[in-house]
Residue frames as a rotation matrix with the C-alpha (Angstrom) as fourth column:
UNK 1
0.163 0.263 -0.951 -14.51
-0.645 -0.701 -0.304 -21.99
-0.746 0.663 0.056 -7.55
UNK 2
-0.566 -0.347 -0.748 -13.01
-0.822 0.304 0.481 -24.41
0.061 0.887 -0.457 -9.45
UNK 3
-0.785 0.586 0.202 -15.57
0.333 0.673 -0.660 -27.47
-0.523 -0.451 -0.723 -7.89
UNK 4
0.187 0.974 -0.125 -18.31
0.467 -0.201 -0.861 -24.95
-0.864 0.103 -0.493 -9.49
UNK 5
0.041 -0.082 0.996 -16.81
0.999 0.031 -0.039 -23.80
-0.028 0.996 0.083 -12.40
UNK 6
0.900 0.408 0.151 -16.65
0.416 -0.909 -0.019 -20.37
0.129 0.080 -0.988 -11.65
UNK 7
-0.055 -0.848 0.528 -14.11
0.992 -0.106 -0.068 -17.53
0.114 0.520 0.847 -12.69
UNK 8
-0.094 0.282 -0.955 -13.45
0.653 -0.707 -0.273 -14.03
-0.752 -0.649 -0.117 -11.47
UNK 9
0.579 0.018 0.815 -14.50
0.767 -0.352 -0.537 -11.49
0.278 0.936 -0.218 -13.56
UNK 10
-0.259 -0.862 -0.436 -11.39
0.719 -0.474 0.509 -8.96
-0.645 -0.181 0.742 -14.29
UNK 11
0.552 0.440 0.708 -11.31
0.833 -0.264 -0.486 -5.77
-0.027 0.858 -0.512 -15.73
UNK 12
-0.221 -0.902 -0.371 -8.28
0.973 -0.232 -0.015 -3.92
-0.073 -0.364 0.929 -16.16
UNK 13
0.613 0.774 -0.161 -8.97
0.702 -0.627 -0.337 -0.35
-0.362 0.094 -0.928 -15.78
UNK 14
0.506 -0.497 0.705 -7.10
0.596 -0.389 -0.702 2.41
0.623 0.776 0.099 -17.73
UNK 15
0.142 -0.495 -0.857 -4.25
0.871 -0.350 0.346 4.33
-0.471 -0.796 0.381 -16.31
UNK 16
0.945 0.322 -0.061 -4.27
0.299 -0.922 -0.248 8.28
-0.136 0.216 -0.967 -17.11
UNK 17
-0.157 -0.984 0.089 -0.83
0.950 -0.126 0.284 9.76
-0.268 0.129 0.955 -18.13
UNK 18
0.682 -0.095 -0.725 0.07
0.041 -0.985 0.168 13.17
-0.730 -0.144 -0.668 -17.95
UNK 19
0.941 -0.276 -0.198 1.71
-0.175 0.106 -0.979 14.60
0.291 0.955 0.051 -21.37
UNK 20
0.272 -0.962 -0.038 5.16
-0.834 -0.215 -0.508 15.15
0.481 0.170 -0.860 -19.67
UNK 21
0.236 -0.001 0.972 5.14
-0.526 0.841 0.129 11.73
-0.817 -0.542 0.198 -18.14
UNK 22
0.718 -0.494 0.490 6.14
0.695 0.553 -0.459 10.19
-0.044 0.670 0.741 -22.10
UNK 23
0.462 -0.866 0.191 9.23
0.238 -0.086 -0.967 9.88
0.854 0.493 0.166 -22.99
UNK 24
0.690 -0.408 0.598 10.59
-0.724 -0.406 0.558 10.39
0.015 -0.818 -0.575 -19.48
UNK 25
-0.290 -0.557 -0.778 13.95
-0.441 0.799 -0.408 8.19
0.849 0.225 -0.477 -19.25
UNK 26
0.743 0.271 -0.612 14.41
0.366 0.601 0.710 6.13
0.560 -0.752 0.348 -16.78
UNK 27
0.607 -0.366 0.706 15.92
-0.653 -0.736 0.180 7.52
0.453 -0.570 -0.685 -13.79
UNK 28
-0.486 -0.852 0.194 19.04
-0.561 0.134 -0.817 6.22
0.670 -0.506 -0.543 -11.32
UNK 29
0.130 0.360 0.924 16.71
-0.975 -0.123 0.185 5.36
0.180 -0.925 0.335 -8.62
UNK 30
-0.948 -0.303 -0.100 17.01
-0.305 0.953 0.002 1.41
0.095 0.033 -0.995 -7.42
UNK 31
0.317 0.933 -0.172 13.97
-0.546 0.327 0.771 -0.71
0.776 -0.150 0.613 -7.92
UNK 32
-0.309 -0.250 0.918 14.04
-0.886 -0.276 -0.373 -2.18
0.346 -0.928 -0.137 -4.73
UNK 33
0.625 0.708 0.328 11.23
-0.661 0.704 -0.260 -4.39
-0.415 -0.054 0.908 -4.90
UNK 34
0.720 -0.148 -0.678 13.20
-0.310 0.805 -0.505 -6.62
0.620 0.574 0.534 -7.35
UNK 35
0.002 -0.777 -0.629 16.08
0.055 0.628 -0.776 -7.36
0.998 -0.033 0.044 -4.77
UNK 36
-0.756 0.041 0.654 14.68
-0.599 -0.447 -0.664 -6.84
0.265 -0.894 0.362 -1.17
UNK 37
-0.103 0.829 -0.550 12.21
0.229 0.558 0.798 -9.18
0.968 -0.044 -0.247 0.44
UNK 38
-0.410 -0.033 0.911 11.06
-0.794 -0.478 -0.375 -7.47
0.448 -0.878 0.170 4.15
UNK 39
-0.764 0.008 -0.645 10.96
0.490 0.657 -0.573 -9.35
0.419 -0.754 -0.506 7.05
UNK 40
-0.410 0.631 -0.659 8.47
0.660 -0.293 -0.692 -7.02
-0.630 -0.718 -0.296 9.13
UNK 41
0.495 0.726 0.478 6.16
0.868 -0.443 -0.226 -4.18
0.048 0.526 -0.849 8.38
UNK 42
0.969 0.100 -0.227 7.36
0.090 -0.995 -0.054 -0.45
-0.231 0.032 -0.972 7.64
UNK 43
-0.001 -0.895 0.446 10.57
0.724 0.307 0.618 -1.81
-0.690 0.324 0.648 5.48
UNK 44
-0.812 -0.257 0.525 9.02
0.514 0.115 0.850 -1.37
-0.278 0.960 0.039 1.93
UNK 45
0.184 0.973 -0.141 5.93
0.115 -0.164 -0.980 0.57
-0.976 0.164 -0.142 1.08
UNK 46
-0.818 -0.080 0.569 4.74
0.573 -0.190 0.797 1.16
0.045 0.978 0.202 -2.61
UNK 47
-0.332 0.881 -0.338 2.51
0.454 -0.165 -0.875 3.42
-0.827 -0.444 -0.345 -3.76
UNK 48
-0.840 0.245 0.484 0.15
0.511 0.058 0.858 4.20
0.182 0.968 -0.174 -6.93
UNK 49
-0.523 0.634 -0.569 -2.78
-0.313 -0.764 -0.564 6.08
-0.793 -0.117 0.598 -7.69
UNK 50
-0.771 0.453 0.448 -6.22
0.633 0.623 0.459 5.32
-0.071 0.638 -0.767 -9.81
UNK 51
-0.828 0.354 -0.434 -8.61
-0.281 -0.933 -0.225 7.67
-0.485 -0.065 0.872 -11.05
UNK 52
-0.453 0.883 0.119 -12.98
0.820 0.466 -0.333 7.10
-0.350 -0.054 -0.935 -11.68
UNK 53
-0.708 0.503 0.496 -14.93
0.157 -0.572 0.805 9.46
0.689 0.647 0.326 -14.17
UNK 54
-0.444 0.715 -0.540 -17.36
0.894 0.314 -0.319 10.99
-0.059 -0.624 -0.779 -11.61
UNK 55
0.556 0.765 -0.324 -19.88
0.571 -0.635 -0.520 14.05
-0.604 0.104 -0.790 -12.83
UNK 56
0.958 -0.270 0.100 -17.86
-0.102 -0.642 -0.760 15.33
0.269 0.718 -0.642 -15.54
UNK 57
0.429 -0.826 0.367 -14.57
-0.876 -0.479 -0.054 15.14
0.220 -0.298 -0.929 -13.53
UNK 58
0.475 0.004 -0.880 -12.39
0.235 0.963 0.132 12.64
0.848 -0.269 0.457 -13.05
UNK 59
0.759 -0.027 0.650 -11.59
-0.644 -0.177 0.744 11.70
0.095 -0.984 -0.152 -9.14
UNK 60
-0.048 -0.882 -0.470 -8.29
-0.098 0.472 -0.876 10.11
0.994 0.004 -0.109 -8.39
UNK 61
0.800 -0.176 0.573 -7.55
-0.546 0.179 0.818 7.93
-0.246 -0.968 0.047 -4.78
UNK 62
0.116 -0.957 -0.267 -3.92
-0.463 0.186 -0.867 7.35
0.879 0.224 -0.421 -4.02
UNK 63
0.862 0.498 -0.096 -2.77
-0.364 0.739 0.567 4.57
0.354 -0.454 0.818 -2.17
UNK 64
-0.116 -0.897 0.428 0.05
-0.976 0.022 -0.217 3.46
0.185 -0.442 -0.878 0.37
UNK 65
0.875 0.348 -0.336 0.49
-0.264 0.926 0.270 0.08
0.405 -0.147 0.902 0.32
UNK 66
0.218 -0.675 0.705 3.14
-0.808 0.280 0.518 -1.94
-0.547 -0.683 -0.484 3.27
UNK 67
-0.155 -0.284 -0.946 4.88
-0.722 0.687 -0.088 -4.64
0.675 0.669 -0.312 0.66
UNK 68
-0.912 -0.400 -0.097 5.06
-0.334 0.857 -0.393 -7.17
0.241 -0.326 -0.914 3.60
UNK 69
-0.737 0.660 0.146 1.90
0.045 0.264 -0.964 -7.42
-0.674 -0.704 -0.224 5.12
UNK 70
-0.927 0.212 0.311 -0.20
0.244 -0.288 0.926 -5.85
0.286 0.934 0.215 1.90
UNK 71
0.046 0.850 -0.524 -1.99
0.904 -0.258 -0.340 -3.87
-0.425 -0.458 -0.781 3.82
UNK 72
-0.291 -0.287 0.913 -2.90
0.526 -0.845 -0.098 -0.24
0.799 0.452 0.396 2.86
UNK 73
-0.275 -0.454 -0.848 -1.48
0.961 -0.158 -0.227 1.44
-0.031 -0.877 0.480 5.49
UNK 74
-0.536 -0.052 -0.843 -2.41
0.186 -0.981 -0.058 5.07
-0.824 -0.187 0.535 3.96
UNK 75
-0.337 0.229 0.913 -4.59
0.925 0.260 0.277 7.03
-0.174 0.938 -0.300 1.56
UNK 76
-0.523 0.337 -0.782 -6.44
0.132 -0.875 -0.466 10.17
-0.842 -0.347 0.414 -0.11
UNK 77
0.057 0.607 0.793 -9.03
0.964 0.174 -0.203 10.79
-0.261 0.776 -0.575 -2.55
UNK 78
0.062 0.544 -0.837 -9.55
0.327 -0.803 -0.497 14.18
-0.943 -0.243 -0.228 -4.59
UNK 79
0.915 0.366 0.169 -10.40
0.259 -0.212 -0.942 15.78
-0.309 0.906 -0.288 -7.94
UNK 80
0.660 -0.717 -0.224 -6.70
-0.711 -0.500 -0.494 16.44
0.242 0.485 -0.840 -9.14
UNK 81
0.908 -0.410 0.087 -3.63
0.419 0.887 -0.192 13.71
0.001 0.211 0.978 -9.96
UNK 82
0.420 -0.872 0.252 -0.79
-0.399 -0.427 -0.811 16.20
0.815 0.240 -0.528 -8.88
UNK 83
-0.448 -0.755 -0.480 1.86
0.072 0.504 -0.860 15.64
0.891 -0.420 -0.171 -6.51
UNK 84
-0.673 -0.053 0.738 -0.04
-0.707 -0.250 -0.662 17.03
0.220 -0.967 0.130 -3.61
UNK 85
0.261 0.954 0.148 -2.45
-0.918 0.198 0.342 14.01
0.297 -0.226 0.928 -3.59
UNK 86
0.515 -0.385 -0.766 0.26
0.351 0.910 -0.221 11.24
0.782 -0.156 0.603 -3.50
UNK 87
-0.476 -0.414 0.776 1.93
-0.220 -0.798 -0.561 13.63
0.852 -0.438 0.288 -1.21
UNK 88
-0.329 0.690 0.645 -0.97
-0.753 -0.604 0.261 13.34
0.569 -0.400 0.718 0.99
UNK 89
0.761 0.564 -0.320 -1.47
-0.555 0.822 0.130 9.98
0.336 0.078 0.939 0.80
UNK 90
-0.071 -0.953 -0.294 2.19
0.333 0.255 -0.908 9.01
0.940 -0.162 0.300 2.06
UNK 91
-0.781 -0.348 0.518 1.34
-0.167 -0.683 -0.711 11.38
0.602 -0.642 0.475 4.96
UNK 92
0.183 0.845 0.502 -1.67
-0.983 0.159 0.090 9.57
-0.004 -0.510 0.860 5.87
UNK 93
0.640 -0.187 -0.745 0.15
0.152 0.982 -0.115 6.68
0.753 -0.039 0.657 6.00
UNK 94
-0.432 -0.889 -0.149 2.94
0.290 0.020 -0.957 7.92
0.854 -0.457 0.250 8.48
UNK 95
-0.271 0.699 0.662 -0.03
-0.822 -0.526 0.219 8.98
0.501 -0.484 0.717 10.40
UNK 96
0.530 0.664 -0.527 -1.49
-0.548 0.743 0.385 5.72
0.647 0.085 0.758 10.86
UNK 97
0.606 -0.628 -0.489 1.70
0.218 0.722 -0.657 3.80
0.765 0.291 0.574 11.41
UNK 98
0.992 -0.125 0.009 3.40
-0.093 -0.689 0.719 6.50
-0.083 -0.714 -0.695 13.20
UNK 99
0.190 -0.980 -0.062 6.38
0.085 -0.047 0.995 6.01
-0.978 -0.194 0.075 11.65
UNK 100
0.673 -0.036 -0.739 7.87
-0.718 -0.268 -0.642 6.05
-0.175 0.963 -0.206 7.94
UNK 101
0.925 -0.231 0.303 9.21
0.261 0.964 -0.059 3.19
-0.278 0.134 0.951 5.88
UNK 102
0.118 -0.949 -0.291 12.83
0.223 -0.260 0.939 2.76
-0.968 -0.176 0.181 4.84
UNK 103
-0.942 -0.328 0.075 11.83
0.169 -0.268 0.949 2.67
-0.291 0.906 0.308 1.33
UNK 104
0.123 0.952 -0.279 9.16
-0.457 -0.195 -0.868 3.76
-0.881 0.234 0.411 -0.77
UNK 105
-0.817 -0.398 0.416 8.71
0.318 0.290 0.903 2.21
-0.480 0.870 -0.111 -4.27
UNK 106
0.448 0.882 -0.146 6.21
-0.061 -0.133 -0.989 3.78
-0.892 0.452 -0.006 -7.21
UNK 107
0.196 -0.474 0.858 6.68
0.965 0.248 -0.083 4.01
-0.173 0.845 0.506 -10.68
UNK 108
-0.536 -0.742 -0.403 8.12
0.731 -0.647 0.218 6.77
-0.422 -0.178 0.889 -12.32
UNK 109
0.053 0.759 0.649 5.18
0.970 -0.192 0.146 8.75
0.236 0.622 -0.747 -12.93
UNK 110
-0.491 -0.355 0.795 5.52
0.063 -0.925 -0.375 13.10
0.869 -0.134 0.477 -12.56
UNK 111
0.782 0.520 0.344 3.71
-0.293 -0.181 0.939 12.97
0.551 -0.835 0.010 -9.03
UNK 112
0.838 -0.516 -0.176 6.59
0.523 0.671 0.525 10.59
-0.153 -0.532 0.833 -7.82
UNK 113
0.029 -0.959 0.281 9.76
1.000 0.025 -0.017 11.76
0.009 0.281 0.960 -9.27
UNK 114
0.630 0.103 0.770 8.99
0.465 -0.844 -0.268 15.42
0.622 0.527 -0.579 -8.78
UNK 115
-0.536 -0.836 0.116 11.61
-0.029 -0.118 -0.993 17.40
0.843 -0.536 0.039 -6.24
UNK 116
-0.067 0.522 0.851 8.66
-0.961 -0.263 0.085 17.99
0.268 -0.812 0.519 -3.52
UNK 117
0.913 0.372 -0.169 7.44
-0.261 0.850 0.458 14.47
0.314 -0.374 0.873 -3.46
UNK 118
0.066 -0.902 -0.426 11.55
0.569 0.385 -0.727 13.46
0.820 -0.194 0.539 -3.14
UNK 119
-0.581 -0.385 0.717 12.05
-0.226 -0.770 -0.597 16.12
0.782 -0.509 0.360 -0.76
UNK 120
0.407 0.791 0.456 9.02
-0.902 0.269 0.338 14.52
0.145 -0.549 0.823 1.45
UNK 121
0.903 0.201 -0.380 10.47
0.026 0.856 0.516 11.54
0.429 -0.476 0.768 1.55
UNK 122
-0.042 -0.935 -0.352 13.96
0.563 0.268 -0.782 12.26
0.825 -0.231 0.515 2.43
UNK 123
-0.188 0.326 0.926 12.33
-0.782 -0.621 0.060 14.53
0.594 -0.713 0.372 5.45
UNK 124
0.752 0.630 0.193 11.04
-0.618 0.573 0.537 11.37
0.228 -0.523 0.821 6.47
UNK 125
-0.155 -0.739 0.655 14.72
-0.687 0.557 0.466 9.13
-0.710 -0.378 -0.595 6.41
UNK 126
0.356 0.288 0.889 13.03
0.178 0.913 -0.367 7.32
-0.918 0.288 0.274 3.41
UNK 127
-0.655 -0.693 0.301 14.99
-0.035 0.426 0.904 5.99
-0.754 0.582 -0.304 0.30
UNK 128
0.436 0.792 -0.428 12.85
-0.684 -0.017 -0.729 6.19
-0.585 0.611 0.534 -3.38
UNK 129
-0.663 -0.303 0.685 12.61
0.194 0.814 0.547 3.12
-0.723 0.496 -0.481 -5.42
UNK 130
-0.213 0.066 -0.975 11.41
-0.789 -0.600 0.132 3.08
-0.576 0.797 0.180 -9.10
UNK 131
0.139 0.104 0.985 10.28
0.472 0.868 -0.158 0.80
-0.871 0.486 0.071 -11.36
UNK 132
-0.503 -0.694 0.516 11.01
0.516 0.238 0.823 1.30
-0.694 0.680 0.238 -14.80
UNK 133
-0.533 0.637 -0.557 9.06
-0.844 -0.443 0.302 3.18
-0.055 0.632 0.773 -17.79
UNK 134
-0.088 0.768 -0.634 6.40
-0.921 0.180 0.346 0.91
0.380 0.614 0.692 -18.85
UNK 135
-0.515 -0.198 -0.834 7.29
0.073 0.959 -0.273 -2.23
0.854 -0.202 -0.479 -16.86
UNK 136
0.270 0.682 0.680 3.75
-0.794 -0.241 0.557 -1.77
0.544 -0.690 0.477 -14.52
UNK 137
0.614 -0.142 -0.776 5.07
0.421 0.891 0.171 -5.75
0.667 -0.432 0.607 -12.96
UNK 138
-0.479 -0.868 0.133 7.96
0.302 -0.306 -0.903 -3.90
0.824 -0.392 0.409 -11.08
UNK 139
-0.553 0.500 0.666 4.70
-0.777 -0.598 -0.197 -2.44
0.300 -0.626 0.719 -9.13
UNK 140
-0.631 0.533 -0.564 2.96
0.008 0.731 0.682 -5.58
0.776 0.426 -0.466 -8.99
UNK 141
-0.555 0.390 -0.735 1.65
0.808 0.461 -0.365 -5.31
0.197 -0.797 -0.571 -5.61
UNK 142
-0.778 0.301 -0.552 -0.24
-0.173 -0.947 -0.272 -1.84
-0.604 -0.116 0.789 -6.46
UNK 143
-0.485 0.502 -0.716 -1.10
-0.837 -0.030 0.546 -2.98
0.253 0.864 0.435 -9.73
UNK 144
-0.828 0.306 -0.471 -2.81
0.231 0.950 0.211 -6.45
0.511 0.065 -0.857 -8.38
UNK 145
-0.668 0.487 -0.562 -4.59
0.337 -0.475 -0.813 -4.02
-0.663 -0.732 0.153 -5.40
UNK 146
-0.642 0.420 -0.642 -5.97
-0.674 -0.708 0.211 -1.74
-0.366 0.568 0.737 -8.50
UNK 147
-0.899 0.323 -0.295 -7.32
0.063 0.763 0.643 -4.94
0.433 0.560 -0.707 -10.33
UNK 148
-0.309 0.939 -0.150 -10.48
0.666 0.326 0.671 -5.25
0.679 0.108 -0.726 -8.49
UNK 149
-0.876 -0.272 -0.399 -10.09
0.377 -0.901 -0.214 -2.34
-0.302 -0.338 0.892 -6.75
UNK 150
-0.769 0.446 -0.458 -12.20
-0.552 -0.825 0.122 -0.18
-0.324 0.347 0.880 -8.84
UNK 151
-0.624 0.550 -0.555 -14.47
0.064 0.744 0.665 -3.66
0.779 0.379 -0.499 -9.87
UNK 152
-0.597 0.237 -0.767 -15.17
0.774 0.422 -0.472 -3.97
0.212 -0.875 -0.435 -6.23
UNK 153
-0.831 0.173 -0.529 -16.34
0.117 -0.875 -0.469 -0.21
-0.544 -0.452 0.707 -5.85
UNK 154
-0.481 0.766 0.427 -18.52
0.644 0.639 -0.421 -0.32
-0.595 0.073 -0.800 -8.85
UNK 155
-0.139 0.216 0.966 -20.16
0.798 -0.553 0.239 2.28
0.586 0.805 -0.095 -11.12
UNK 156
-0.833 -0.247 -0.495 -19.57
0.534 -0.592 -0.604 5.54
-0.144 -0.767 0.625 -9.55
UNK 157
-0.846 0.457 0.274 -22.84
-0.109 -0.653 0.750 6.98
0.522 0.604 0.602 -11.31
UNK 158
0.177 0.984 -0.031 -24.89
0.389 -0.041 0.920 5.90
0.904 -0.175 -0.390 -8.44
UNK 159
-0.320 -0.302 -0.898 -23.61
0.913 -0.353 -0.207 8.12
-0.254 -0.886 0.389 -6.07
UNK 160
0.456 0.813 0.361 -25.11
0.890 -0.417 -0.184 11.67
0.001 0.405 -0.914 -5.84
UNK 161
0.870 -0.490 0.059 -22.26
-0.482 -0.869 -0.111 13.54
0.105 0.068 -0.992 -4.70
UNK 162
0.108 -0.941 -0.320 -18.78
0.074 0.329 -0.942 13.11
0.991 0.078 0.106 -4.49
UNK 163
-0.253 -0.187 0.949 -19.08
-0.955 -0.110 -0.276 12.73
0.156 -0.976 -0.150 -0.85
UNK 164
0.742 0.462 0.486 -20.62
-0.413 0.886 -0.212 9.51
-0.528 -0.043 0.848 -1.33
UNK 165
0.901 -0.304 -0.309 -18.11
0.103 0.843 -0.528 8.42
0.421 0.444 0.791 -3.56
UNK 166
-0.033 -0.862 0.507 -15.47
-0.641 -0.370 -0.672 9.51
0.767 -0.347 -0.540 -1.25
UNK 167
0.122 0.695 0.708 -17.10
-0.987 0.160 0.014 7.24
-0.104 -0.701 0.706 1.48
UNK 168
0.911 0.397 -0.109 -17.31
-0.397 0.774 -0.493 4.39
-0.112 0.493 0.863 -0.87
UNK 169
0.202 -0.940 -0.275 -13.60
-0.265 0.218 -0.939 4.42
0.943 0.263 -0.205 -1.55
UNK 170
-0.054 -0.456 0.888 -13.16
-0.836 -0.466 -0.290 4.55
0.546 -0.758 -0.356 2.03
UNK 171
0.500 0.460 0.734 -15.16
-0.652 0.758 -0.031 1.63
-0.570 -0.463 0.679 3.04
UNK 172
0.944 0.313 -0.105 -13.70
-0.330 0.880 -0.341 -0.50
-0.014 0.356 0.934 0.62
UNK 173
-0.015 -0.840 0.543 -10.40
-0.571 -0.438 -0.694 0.03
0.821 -0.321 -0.473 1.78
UNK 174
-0.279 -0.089 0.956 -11.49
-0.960 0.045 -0.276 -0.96
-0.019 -0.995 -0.098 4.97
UNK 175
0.955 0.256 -0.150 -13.58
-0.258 0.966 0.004 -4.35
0.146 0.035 0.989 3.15
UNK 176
0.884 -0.364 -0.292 -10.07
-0.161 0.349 -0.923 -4.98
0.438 0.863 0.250 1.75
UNK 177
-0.523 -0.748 0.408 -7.57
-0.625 0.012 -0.780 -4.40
0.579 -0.663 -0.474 4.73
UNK 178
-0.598 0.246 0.763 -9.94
-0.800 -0.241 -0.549 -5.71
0.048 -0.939 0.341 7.49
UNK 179
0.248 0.907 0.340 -12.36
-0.748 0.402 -0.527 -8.17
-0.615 -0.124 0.779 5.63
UNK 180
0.737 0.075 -0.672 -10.91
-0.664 0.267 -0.699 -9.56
0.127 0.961 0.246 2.28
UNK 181
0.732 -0.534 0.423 -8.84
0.066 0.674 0.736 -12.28
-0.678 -0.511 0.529 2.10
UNK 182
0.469 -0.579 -0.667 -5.42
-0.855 -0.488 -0.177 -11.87
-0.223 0.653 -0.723 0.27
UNK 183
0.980 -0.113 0.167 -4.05
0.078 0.977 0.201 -14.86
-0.185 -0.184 0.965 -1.14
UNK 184
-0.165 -0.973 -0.163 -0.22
-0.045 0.173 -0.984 -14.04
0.985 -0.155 -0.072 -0.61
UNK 185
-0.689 -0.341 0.640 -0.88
-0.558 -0.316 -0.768 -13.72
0.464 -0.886 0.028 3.00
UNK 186
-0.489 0.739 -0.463 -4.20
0.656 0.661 0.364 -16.65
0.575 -0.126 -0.808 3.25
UNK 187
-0.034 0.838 -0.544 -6.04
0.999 0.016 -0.038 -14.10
-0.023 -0.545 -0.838 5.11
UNK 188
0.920 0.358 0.157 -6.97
0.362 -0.932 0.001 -10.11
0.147 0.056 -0.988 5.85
UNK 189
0.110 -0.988 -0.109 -3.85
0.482 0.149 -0.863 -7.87
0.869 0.043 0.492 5.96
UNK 190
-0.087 -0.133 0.987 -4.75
-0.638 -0.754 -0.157 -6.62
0.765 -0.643 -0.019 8.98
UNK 191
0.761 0.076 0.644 -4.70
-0.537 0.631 0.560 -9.91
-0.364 -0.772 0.521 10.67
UNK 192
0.737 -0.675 -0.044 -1.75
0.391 0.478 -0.786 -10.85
0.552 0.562 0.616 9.10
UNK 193
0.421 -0.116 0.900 -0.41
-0.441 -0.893 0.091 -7.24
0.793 -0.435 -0.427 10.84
UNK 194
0.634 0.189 0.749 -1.72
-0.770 0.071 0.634 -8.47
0.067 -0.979 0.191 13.94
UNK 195
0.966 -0.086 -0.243 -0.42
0.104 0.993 0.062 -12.24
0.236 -0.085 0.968 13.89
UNK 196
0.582 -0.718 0.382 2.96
0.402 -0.154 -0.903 -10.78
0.707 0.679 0.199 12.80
UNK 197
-0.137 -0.439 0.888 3.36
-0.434 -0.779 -0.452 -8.39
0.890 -0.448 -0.084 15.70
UNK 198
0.788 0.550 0.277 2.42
-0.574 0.492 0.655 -11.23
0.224 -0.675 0.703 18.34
UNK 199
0.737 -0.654 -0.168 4.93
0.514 0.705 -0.489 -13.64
0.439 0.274 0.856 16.71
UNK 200
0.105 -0.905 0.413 7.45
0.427 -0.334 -0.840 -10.76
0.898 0.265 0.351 17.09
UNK 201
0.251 -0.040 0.967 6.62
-0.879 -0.429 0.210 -10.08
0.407 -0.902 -0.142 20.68
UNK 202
0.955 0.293 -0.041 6.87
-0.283 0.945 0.162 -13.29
0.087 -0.143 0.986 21.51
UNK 203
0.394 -0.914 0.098 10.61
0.482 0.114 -0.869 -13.40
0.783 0.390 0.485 20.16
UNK 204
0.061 -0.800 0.597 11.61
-0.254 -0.591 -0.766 -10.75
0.965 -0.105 -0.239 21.67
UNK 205
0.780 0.562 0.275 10.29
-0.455 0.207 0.866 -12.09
0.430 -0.801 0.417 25.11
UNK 206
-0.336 -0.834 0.437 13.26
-0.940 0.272 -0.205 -13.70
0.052 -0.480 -0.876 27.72
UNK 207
-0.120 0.043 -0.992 13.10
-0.367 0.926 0.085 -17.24
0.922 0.374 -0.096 27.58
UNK 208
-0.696 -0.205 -0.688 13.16
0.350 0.740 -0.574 -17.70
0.627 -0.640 -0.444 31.13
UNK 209
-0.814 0.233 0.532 10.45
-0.578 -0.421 -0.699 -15.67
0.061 -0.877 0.477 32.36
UNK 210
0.435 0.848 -0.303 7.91
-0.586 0.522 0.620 -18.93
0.684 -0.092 0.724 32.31
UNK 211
0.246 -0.088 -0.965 10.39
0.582 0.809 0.075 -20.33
0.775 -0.581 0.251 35.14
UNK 212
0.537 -0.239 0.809 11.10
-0.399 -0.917 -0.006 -20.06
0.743 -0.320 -0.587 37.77
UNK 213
-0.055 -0.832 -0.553 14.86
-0.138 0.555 -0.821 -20.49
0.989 0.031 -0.146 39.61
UNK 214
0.928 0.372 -0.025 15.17
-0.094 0.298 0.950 -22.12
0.360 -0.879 0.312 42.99
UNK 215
-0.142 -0.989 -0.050 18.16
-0.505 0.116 -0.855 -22.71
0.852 -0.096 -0.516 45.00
UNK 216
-0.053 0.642 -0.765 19.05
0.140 0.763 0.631 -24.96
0.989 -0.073 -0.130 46.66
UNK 217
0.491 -0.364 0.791 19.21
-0.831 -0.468 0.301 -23.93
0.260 -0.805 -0.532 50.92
UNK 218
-0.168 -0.765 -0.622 21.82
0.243 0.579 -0.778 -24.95
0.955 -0.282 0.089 52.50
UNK 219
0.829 0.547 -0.117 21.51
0.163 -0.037 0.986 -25.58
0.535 -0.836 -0.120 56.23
UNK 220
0.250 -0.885 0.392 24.07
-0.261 -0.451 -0.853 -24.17
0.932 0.111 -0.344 58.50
């Protein structure tokens, strides 16, 4: 890119706020992200949500993202930005995965911090992390996903129903886990995943089962 002059083209896209979401303090919770670094997958997840003007309505797709690997491990799309859609999305991640992380981190928007969504994750053995009011960096690894996110998908107005644009979200997900390259990780995060869970078989593996032990006989 730089050999050809050429520069992505960015476009930051606007984030919806519910009324009781100002002025909310900041809560107890630990940001996590700022003093944890995971070793493996299903430590640290974060999740965030992003919402697309489609026939009069806006549509909202929430997202589970694995901090180590930056894969998105989980999602859900649908016409409403309450708790049951990030809800949902967490739960289609523990699907996938089959398991649940030790922490979650989001910001402190009213989907996240409500008692259900808390009450979902301590069912699960998982720990809530926070990022501050206004300090969207604390998320950074949602908010970098969102960046071209919604570029990449494109003008929902050529879709004819919201079944198509439910689709669309889907597939690109999959470009983005399966196809895109991430440059924290130099390649897809789902071969990153993979690489990761080789390495770590590998480890766990006995050191001696490529020999094998002779003795010597002893004649009698």
């Amino acid at each position: 890119m730089r050999k050809y002059g050429l520069k992505p083209m960015i476009r930051r896209g606007v984030r919806f706020v519910k009324p009781d979401d100002l002025g909310r303090a900041d809560t107890l919770t630990p940001k996590v992200l700022q003093s944890l670094c995971p070793v493996r997958p299903d430590v640290v997840w974060a999740g965030d949500f992003t919402c697309v003007r489609f026939m009069g309505r806006f549509w909202c797709a929430a997202t589970v993202m694995d901090v180590f690997t930056r894969e998105i491990v989980g999602w859900h799309v649908a016409n409403h930005h309450t708790t049951a859609l990030v809800a949902d999305a967490f739960l289609d991640a523990v699907r996938r995965t089959g398991r649940a992380p030790g922490w979650f981190h989001s910001d402190q928007g009213s989907e996240y911090v409500s008692g259900a969504y808390g009450s979902l994750l301590a069912s699960h053995g998982t720990a809530a992390s926070q990022s501050r009011k206004s300090s969207p960096w604390q998320n950074g690894f949602q908010e970098s996903f969102y960046s071209s996110f919604k570029l990449e998908l494109g003008d929902p107005g050529r879709f004819d129903h919201a079944g198509e644009l439910i689709e669309a979200v889907h597939q690109q997900v999959g470009y983005y886990n399966n196809r895109r390259m991430h440059s924290a990780v130099r390649m897809p995060p789902v071969r990153f995943r993979e690489l990761q869970k080789q390495k770590t078989a590998a480890l766990a593996a006995p050191i001696w089962t490529n020999y094998s032990l002779s003795l010597p006989v002893r004649s009698v």
